[in-house]
N, C-alpha and C positions, 0 to 999 in steps of 0.2 A: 133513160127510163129508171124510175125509183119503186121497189115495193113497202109498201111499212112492216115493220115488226117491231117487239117488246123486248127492251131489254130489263130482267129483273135483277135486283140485286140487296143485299143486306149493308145496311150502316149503324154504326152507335150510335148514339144521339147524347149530345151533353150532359143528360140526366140518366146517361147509364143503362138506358134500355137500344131494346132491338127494333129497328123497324125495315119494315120492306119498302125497297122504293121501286119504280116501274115509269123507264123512261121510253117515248118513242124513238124506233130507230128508221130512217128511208133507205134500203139498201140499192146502192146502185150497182149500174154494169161498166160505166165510163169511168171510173177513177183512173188517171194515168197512172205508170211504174216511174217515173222520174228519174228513169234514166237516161246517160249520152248514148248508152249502147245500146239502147232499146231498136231492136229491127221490125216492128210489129208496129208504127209509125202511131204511136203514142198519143196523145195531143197535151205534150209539155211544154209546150208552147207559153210564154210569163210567169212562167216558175222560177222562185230567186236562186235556189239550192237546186241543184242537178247532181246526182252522180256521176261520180267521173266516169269518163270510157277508158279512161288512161291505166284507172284500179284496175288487178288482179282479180280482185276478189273484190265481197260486200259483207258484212258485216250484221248478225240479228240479235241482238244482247235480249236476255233473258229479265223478270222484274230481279231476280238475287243477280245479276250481276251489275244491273242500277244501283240497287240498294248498296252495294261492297265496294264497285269498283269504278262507279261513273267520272269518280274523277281523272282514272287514267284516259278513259273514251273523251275527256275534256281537250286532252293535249293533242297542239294544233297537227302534230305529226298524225292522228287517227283518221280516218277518214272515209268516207263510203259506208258509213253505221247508218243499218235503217230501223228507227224506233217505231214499233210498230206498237198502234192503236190499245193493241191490248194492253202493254204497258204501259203506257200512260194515262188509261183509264184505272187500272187499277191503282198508281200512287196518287190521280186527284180519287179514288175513292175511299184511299186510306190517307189522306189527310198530311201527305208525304209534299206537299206543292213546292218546297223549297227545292225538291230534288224535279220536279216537274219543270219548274223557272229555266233549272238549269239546262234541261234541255231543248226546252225551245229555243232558251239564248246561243247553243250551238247549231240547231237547225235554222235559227233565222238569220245565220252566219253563212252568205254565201260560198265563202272561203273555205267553212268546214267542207261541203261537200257532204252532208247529210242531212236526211229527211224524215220526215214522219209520216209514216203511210196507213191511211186507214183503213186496216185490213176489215174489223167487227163490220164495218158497213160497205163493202165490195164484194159482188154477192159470188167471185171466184174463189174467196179467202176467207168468207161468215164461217164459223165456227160454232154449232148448235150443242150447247150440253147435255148429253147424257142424261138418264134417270138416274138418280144416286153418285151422279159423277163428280168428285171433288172439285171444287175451280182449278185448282192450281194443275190440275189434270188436261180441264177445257183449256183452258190458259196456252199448255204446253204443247196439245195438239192444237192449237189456232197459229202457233208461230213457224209449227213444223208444215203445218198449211201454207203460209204463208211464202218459206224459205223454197219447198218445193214448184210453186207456184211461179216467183224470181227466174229461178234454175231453167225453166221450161222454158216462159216467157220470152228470155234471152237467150234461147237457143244454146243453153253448156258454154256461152261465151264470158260468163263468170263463177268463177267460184264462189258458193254461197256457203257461209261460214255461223252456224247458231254458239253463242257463248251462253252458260252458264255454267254456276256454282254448284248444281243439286244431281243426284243420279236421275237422271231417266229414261222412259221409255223409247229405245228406238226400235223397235217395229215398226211406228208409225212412218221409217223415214227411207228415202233410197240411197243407196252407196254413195250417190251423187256429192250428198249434201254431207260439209264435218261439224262436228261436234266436239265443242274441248272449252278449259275453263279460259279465265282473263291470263291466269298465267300459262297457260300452253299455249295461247295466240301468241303473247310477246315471247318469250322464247322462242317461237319457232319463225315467226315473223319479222322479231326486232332481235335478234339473239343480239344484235352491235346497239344497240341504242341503251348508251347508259342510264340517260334521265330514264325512260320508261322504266327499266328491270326493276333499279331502285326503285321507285315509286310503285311497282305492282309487290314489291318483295317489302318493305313497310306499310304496306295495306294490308297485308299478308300479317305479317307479324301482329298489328293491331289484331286479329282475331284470337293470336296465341295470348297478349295481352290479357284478353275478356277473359279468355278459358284461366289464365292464371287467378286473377280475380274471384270468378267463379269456384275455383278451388280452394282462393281461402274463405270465402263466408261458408262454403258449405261444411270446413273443416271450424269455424268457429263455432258454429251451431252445433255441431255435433259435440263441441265441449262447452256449450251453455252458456256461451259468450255472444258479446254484442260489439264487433270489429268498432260498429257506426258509430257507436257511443260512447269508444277510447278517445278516436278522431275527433267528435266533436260535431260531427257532421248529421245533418238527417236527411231523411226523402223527404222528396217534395211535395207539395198538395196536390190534390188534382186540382185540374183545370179549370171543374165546375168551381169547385169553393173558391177557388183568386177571383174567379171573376165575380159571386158572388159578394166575398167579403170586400173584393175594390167598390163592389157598388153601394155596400152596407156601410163603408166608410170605416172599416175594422181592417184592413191591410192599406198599403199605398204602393203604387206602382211610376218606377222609372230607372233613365239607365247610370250606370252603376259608374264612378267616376272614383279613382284610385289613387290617392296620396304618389308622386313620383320616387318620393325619396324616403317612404314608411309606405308602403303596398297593403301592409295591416291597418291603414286609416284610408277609407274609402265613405264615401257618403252617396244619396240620392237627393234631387229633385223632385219630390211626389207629385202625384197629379194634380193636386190641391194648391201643390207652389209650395209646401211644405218642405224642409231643409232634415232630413235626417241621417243622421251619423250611423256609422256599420265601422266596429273597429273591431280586429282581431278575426283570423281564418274560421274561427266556430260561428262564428255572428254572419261571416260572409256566405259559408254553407254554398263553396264548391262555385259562387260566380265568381266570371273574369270580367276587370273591367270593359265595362263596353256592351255589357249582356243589359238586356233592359229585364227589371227583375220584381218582385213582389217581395213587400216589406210589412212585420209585423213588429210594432211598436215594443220595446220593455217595458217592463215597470217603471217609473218614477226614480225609482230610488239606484238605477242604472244608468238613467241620462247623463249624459256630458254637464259637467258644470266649470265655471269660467275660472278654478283654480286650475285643470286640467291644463292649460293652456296650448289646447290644441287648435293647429288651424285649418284648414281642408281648401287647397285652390284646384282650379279648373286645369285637367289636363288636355284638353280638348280647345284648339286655336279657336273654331267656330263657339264654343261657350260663352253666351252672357256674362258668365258669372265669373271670370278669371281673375286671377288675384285681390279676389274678394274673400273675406273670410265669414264663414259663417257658424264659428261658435258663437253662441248668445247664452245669458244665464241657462242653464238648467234647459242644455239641446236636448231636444229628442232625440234618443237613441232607438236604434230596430238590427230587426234577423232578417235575412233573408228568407222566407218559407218555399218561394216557388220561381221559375225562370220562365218568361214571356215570346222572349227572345232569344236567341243564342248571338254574338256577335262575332264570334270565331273567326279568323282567315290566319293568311300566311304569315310566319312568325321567324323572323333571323335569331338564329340561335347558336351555341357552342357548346361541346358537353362539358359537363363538370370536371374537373380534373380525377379529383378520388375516383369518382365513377370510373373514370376511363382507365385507373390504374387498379382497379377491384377488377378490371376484363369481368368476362360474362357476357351477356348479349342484351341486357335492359339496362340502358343508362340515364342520368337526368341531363336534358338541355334544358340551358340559362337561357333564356331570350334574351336578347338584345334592350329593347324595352321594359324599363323596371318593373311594370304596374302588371306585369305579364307572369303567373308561377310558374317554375319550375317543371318543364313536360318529361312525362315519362315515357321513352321510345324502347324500341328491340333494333339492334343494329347486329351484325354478324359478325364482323368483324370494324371496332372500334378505330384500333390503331390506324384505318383510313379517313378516316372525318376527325380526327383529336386534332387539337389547334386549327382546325376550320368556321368558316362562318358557314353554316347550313341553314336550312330552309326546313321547318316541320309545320304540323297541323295539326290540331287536335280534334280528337274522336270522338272523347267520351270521358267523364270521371266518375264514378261509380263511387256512391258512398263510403264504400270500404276504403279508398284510397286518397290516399293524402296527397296525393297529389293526380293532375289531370294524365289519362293516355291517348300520344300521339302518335305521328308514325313520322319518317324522315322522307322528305321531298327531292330536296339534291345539295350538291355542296356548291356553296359560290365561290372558296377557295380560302389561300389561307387569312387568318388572323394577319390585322394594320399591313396589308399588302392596299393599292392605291383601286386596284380594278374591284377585290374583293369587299371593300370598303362602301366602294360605290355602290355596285351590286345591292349591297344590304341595307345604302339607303336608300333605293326603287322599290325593292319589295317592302320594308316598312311602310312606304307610303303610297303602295298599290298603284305605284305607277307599271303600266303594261309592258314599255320596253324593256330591255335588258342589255347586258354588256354584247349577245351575242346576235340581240334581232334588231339592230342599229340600223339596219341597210332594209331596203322595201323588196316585195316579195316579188317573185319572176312575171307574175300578172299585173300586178300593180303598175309596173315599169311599162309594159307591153300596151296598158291605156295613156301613157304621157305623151307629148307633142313631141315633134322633135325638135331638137334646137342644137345644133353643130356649128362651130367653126365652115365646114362643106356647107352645111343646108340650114342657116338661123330663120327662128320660126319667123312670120311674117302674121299681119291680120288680116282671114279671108275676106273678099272684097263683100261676098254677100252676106258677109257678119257687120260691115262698117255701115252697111246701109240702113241696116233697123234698129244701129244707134245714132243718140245724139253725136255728132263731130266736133268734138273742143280741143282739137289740136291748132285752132288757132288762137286759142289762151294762154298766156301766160302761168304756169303749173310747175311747182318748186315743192320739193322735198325739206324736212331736214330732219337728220336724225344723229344717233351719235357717232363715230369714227369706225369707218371699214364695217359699215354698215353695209348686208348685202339683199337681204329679205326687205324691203321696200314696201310696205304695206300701204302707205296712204300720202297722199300728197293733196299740197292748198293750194287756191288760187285767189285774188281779191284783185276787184277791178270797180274803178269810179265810173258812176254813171251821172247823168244831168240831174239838176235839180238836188247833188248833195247826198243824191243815193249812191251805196256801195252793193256791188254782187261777193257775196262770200260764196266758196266752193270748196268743198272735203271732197277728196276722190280715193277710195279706197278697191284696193286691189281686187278684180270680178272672178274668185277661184270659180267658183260655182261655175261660169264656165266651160270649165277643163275637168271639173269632179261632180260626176252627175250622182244622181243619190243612189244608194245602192250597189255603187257600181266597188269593184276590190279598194280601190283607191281611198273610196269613202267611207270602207266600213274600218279598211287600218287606221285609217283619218279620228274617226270615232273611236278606236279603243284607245289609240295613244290622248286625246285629247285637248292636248299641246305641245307644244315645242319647248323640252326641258333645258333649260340652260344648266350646267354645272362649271366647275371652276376651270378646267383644260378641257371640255367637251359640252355637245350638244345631243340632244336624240331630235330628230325633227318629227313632227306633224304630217309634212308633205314630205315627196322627193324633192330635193334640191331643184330641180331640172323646173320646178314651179315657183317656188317660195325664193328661190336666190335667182330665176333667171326670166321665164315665158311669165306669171305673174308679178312678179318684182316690178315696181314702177321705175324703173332707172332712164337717165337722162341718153334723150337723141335718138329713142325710138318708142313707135306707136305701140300704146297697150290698152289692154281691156279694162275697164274700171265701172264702182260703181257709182256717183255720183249723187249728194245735195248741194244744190245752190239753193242759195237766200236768198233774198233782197230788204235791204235794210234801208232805210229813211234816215234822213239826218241826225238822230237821237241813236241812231243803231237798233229801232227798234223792228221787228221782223214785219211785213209789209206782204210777202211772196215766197212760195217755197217749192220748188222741184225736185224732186226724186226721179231716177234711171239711168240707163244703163248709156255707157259713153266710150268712146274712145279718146284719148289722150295724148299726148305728146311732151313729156315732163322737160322743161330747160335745162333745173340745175339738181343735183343732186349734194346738196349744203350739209356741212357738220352744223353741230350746236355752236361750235365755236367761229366759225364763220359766218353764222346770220348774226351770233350778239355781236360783231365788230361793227356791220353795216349797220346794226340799230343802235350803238353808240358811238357814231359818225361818223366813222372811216369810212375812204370814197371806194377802197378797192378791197376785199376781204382776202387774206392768204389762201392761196391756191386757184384763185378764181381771176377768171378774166375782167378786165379793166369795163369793158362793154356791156357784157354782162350781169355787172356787178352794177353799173347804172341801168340798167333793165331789173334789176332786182331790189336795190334800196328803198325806192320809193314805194315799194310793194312790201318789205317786211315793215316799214313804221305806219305803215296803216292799218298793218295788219296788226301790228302791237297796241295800236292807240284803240282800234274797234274792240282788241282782248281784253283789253286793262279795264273796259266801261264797263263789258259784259262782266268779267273776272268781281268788281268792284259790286255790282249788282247782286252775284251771290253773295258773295262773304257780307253783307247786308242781312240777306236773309237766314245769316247763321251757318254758311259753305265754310267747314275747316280743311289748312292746310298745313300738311306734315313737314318737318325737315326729317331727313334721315339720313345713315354713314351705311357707307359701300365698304366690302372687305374684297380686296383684289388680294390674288395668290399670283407669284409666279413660281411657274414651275418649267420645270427644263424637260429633256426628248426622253428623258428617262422615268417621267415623272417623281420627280425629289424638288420639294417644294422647297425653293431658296432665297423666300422672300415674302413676308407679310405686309399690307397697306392698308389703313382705314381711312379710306376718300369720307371727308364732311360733304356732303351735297348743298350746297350754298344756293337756294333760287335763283335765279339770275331770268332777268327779262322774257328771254327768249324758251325757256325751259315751260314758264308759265302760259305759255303758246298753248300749250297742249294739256 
């Protein structure tokens, strides 16, 4: 059963005024608690996110401790956080949605273990404002509502725990329920968890940061001075006039791309397709590259001209426009006025030396990344992160400051050491694993098949029935050497009248990894299977990608299957698609199919018998490639040569040997 009501509430509007807006709301009585420990028989029944029963405790963060601290509540060790309605109405009402994003991408994370409950419309936990009652009052009594509510529901069998930053009213609460900031949860909760403390103790510090800042403009003004103006820097426009003046065609907007090897030569793409130059940090006004940003044209008599001899390439692999240069007589030069975008994330970084020898507690990290300035952190003690590769983030840069303030994430260890090296190229390039979550998580494993030496897995009978059966074809592999993830295998067989059956058979994960399910969402973050020079981060567990999935020879597997059928010309006739069982023969290197296709009878490693079960099947398969292969490159299909850099390295990791393999096409390569 649902009643309606009205929710009222106040927004700015682009043009700077006040307006009231007034949404309907149905409050219901069935919302479930989404919890495992629920005794009141709930109906949570297709809910992705559950609370664990396992937690102690549950978690109710406040909007200031969203605001301050959400990125701690991001990391995967938090867990059982329930964001409740009120909160998240109020960041999509203040126009906060980046910080909103973030939270449903943890709550639609079954693995988090949190959820979003909508308290404003459960008519147990609706919260009615007061006459003259400030929101942030309503707000505070809707959650303590809330928290009490939990506490009862589940019978004192969890601890319910409110986080914020602000003093407030507890009258409104019972002994039951605690109360305490982000940083008295981790200490008292995580007192041993280094990443966390760090991480809430440099959030922390960014606040001392502001208040520093804050102290000197209010100390320049008081002596008639203009910090902004030494710097070079100004404030931004408002919102209305960029978007305005982009429409007026008097600014131009796009993201901001930085010289690698001069960080003070930077240029945009405008919207217009337009090419202009931003050189030197007053012109740049506080963007990093990567910020998509609003530009306001100079004078004429500022523009880049072709004595300058400046060039500007793409730092960005995905870039049209890479080692292209794009001064021309008399470039258009621009400011930055306004920022669209922010681009920000994780940055590997090391402090400055002098810094770290001036002690103190605010130092600069160097990023790793040229086109990155200078951050300015609070650290406590220094002499534990000097000569490390660390992890920060940036906050904020306030005109007065010449440079940006961040706060310190964690250390990935020391400087040219081989692990911490790595380390710092995953987080450059926002790859999710790390040196130390290589292995899959205790759920993840508890959804895999088995497959043992004692118990190897087998294909259920009433799975082989509502596939196609092509374990009586002929189906050969080939891939490169101690090859163990087996992803896709061929098969080509003559039929009457001159026609050929081609067939791709590619490994059926899907499956074994249902959507949704732990497997598939670690599946999703990592994205793929990283290769590096003495290691791998996999995609899947092994236990699939190297073994129960894997197409390897002399036992049935899952696959998924197109066959063609091609006509004497090779041209396509027939096409099937689905889902098949298998039986692969041979499991061939590269270098053993090119022998049988340039005429050996028996290829190394391979049986004599089989190897005439197979010959006649790779040169048909090569003489059908070479037609089709011939057909593209016709219509303009290019093909790359390119060199391999192999390392060796020994148990110690000490690299004792450099190689640049040329990759020479060869027959059988062009297979694929």
């Amino acid at each position: 059963m649902s009643l309606k009501s009205d929710r009222a509430f106040y927004k700015k509007t682009k043009g700077n005024s006040i307006v009231k807006l007034v949404r309907e709301q149905y409050v219901r009585s069935d919302i479930p608690c989404l919890s495992e420990a629920c005794p009141m028989n709930c109906d949570n029944n297709g809910s992705q996110a559950l609370l664990s029963s396992s937690s102690d405790h549950y978690l109710i963060p406040d909007i200031s401790v969203i605001m301050r601290y959400l990125e701690v509540l991001e990391q995967e060790e938090i867990t059982g956080v329930i964001y409740s309605q009120t909160v998240t109405a109020n960041l999509q009402q203040h126009d906060r949605m980046k910080l909103y994003r973030k939270i449903r991408q943890i709550t639609n994370d079954s693995r988090r273990k949190c959820i979003v409950f909508y308290n404003e419309i459960f008519e147990e936990t609706k919260v009615h404002r007061l006459p003259h009652e400030p929101s942030s009052d309503r707000d505070w009594r809707a959650l303590c509502v809330l928290a009490e509510w939990y506490q009862t529901h589940l019978n004192d069998s969890k601890k319910i725990i409110i986080l914020t930053e602000q003093q407030q009213d507890m009258t409104c609460l019972s002994a039951n329920i605690d109360v305490m900031s982000t940083k008295e949860y981790i200490q008292r909760y995580w007192g041993h968890h280094v990443l966390l403390n760090d991480l809430i103790q440099g959030l922390a510090d960014v606040v001392l940061l502001e208040e520093d800042e804050f102290g000197k403009i209010k100390f320049s003004n008081k002596h008639g001075s203009n910090e902004a103006a030494v710097s070079g820097y100004t404030e931004y426009k408002p919102i209305e006039d960029l978007e305005v003046g982009i429409k007026s065609g008097r600014y131009f907007s796009g993201t901001l791309r930085c010289k690698k090897d001069s960080r003070d030569q930077a240029y945009i793409i405008g919207n217009n397709g337009r090419h202009i130059i931003i050189t030197g940090n007053d012109h740049r006004n506080r963007a990093v590259h990567g910020d998509v940003v609003v530009v306001e044209l100079l004078s004429e008599n500022h523009w880049i001209h072709p004595s300058n001899d400046i060039a500007y390439e793409s730092t960005n692999a995905d870039d049209e426009y890479e080692d292209e240069s794009y001064v021309t007589p008399s470039q258009a030069a621009g400011r930055v006025v306004g920022i669209l975008n922010r681009n920000w994330r994780s940055y590997v970084a090391t402090i400055q030396e002098d810094s770290a020898e001036a002690g103190g507690s605010i130092h600069l990290a160097i990023p790793l990344d040229p086109v990155i300035p200078k951050i300015r952190i609070r650290y406590h003690d220094v002499k534990l992160i000097e000569n490390q590769r660390i992890v920060v983030r940036i906050d904020n840069w306030p005109v007065s400051s010449q440079y940006p303030n961040g706060h310190f994430v964690r250390s990935l260890g020391p400087i040219h050491t081989l692990d911490s090296e790595i380390s710092a190229i995953l987080v450059e390039h926002s790859i999710s694993v790390s040196q130390a979550s290589q292995g899959f998580s205790e759920a993840s494993l508890k959804e895999m098949p088995v497959d043992t030496p004692e118990s190897p897995w087998k294909p259920e009978e009433e799975e082989i029935n509502k596939r196609r059966d092509l374990r009586n074809l002929v189906v050969f592999s080939i891939d490169p050497p101690n090859c163990q993830d087996i992803d896709d295998a061929l098969s080509i067989k003559e039929l009457e009248n001159g026609k050929v059956e081609l067939g791709v058979h590619i490994a059926d994960v899907s499956y074994f990894v249902k959507e949704n399910y732990i497997t598939d969402l670690e599946a999703r973050s990592r994205g793929t299977t990283v290769y590096l020079a003495d290691r791998r981060f996999d995609m899947l567990p092994s236990v699939l990608s190297e073994r129960v999935c894997s197409l390897r020879h002399h036992v049935d597997r899952y696959s998924v299957s197109v066959i063609w059928t091609l006509d004497k010309h090779y041209n396509i006739v027939d096409t099937w698609f689905g889902r098949t069982i298998i039986h692969s023969s041979c499991e061939m290197e590269y270098e053993q199919a090119q022998q049988l296709l340039n005429g050996k009878q028996v290829a190394t490693g391979l049986d004599a018998s089989l190897c005439k079960k197979l010959k006649p099947r790779i040169e048909k398969l090569a003489e059908v490639l070479r037609v089709i292969r011939d057909r593209r490159l016709s219509k303009g299909a290019l093909e790359l040569e390119g060199s391999e850099i192999k390392f060796k390295i020994t148990d110690k990791h000490e690299i004792t040997d450099i190689n640049i393999l040329f990759n020479i096409i060869k027959d059988i390569t062009q297979l694929y």
